[in-house]
N, C-alpha and C positions, 0 to 999 in steps of 0.2 A: 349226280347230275353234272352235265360237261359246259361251260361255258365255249362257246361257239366262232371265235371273231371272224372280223370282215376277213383278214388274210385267209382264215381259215376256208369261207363261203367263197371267195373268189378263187383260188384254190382246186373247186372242185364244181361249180357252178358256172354252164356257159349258156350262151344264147337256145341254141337248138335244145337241149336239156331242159332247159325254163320252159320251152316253149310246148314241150310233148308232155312235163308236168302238167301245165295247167290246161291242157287239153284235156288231157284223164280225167281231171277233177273236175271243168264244168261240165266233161260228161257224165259221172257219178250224180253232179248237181241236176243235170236234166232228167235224170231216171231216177229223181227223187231218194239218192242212197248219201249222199251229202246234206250238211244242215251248219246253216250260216246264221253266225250275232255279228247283227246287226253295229254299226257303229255309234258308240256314248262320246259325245263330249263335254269337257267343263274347262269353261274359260275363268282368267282373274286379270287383274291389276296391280303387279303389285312393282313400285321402284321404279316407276314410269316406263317400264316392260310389258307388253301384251304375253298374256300366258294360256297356254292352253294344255291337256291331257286328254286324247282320243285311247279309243279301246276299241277293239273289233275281234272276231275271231271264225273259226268252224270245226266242225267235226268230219271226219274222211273216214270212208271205210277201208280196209286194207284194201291193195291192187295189185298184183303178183307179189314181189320180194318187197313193196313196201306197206309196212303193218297202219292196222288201224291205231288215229290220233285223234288226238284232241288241243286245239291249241290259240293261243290267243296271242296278237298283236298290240303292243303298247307305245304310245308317242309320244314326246313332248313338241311343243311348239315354244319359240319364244322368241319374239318378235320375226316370226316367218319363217326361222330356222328350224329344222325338224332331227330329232333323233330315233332310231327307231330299236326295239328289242321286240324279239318273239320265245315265249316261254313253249314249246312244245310236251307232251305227255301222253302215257302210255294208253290205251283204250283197252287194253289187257288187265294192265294192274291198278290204273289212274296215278302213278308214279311219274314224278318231273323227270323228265327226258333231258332236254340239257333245255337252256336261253341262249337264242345267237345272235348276235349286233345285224341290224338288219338294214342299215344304209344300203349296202351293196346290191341287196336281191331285192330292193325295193325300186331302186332303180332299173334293175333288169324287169321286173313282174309284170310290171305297169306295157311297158311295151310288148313284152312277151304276150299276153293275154291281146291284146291290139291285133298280132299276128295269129292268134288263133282267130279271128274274127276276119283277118282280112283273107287266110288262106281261104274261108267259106266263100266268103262273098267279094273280093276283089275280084275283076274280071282278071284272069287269066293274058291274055292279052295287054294288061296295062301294062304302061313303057313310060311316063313320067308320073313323078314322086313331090309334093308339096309340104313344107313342112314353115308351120306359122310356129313362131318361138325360135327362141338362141341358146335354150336353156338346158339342163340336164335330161327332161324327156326330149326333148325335138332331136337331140343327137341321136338316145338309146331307140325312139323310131327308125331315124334314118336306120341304123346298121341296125336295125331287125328285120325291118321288112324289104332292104335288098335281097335276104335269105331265099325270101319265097316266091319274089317276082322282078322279072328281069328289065331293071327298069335301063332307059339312056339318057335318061334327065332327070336332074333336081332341081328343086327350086325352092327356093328360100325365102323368109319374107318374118320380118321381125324389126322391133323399135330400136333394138340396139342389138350391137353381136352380128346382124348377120352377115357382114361381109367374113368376118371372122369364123361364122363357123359354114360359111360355105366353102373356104378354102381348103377346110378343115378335112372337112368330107369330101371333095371333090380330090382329097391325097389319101384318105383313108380307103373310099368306095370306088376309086378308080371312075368315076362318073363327072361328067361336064356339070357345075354346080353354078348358078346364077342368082343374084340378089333380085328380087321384081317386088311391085308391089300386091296389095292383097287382092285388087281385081285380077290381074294377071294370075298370079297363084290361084286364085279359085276358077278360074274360067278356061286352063289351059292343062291342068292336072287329071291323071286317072284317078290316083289315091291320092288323099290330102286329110294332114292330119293335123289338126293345133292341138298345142300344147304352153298357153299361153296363162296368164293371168288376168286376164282384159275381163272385166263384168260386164260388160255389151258385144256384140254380135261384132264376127272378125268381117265380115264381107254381106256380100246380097247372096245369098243363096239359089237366087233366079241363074246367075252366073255359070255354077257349076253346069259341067256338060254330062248329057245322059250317060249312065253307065257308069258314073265314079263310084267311089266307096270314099266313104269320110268318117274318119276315128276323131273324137275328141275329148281330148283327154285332161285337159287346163285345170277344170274346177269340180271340184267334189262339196260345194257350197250351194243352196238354193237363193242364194242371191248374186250368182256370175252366171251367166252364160257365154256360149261364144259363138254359137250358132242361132240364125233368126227363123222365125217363122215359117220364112219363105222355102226354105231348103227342108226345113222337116217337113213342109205338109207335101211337096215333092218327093218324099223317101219312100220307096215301095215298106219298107221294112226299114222301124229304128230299134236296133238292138240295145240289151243291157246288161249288165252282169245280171243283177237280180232286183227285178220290180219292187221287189219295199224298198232297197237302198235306192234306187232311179228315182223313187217317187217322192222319196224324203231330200236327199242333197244334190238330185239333178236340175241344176237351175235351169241350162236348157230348156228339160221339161216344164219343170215349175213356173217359168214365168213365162211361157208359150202361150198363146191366147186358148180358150176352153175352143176343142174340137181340134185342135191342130193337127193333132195326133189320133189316129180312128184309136181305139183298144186294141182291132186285132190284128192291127201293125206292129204295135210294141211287142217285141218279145225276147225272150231270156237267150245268153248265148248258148247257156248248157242244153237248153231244147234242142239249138241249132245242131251241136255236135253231133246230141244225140241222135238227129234225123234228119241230116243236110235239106236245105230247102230248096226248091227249083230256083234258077237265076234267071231272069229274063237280060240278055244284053242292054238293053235301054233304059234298066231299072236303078236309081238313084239307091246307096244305103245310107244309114246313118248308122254308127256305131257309139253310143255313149257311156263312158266307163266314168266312175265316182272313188274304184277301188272295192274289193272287200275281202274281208279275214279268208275266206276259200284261196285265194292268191297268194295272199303269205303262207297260212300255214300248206299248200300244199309245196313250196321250194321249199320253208324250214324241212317239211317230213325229208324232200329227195335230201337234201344237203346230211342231215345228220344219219342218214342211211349211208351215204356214200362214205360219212366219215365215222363207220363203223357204231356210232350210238345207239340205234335200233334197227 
């Protein structure tokens, strides 16, 4: 079994690669050939340190040069700080494949999966980009989904950071980058994406204009939201990764009022892949992602394939 590290996975794992992995994989997940665990946690106190231990994981079937796995995502928390490992494994033999440090591709996954969602249903035609947070997702947004749509505006909008990291990207994305606040960002953006920590709703969601697409990606907690009422029951379609996880730590959802959401609005991204949906121009999305093991272990399998382990 090979130990994996960060230099290693950075190395050999880019944007566009993360992004065409987890494609494959909620589409395996929409035609029912993928199978997700769910996420466990268990908290403690000890040394006046908050502590925590999450697990998650899935099982992939092979897809051309990459074999079938099995494989499972491990965290600590400790006082908000997070590390991450992924054990990966044979589906051939049930033999440990290697563990790779998974800071790096977790940070990439998170946004990657965002852009397989907004290739779907972003409109085509969007040309400015909003991004609520200062923080390590609201970056890895920005420079993913310039990838796929050609924006001429960003816009920024965060409690702290954000002059700093509008500059940031406004040298990195070659894009005019501006601090505004959350009304402005939500009322003037095609795509807008938080990625905050805030437990209450970032804006009115009456705000948004017809035709955006909204990723949000801050909270995998059933007691934060960041999106209100108003914007989801506006949403032609709120997507998820996968409806037990949505239903369980999507606060959003969770503390939405009962009917906000029809049922046969909500739906999985891997369905989407698998059978792209019609888009009506004037139609609002929500996109809500909480994370799940399908997204780790499908960059563990590419990473330790490219680096010869299976």
């Amino acid at each position: 079994m090979r130990l994996i590290t960060e230099a290693d996975v950075a190395a050999v794992l880019d944007p566009d690669s993360a992004r065409a992995a987890l494609r494959a994989a909620f589409a395996q997940h929409g035609r029912g050939q993928a199978q997700v665990l769910g996420r466990h946690r268990a908290t403690a106190s000890l040394g006046g340190a908050a502590l925590a231990i999450s697990a998650m994981g899935a099982i992939l079937e092979a897809d051309g040069e990459l074999p079938a796995v099995l494989g499972t995502k491990v965290y600590s928390a400790r006082n908000g700080r997070y590390h991450f490992l992924v054990s990966l494994f044979s589906a051939a033999t049930g033999e440990a494949l290697a563990t790779l440090e998974a800071n790096e591709f977790t940070r990439l996954r998170t946004a990657a999966a965002s852009v397989v969602a907004a290739e779907l249903l972003a409109l085509p035609q969007a040309r400015s980009l909003a991004v609520f947070g200062a923080g390590i997702q609201a970056r890895a947004h920005a420079e993913a989904l310039v990838r796929v749509r050609r924006f001429e505006r960003l816009l920024v909008c965060a409690r702290s950071g954000a002059e700093a990291l509008a500059a940031e990207l406004s040298a990195a994305l070659g894009l005019p980058a501006e601090v505004v606040d959350a009304s402005t960002a939500a009322a003037e953006a095609d795509v807008i994406v938080t990625a905050t920590r805030s437990p209450t709703p970032l804006f009115d969601g009456g705000l948004v204009k017809p035709g955006a697409f909204v990723a949000a990606v801050g909270s995998s907690t059933k007691t934060a939201r960041e999106l209100d009422d108003a914007l989801l029951g506006r949403a032609a379609l709120v997507v998820v990764e996968w409806l037990e996880a949505a239903r369980q730590e999507a606060g959003d959802l969770v503390l939405a009022a009962p009917g906000t959401v029809a049922p046969e609005r909500l739906v999985e991204l891997g369905g989407l892949v698998a059978s792209p949906p019609p888009r009506r121009p004037e139609d609002v999305v929500v996109y809500k992602s909480v994370g799940i093991g399908l997204e780790d272990v499908a960059l563990a399998r590419l990473v330790a394939h490219r680096l010869g382990v299976c």
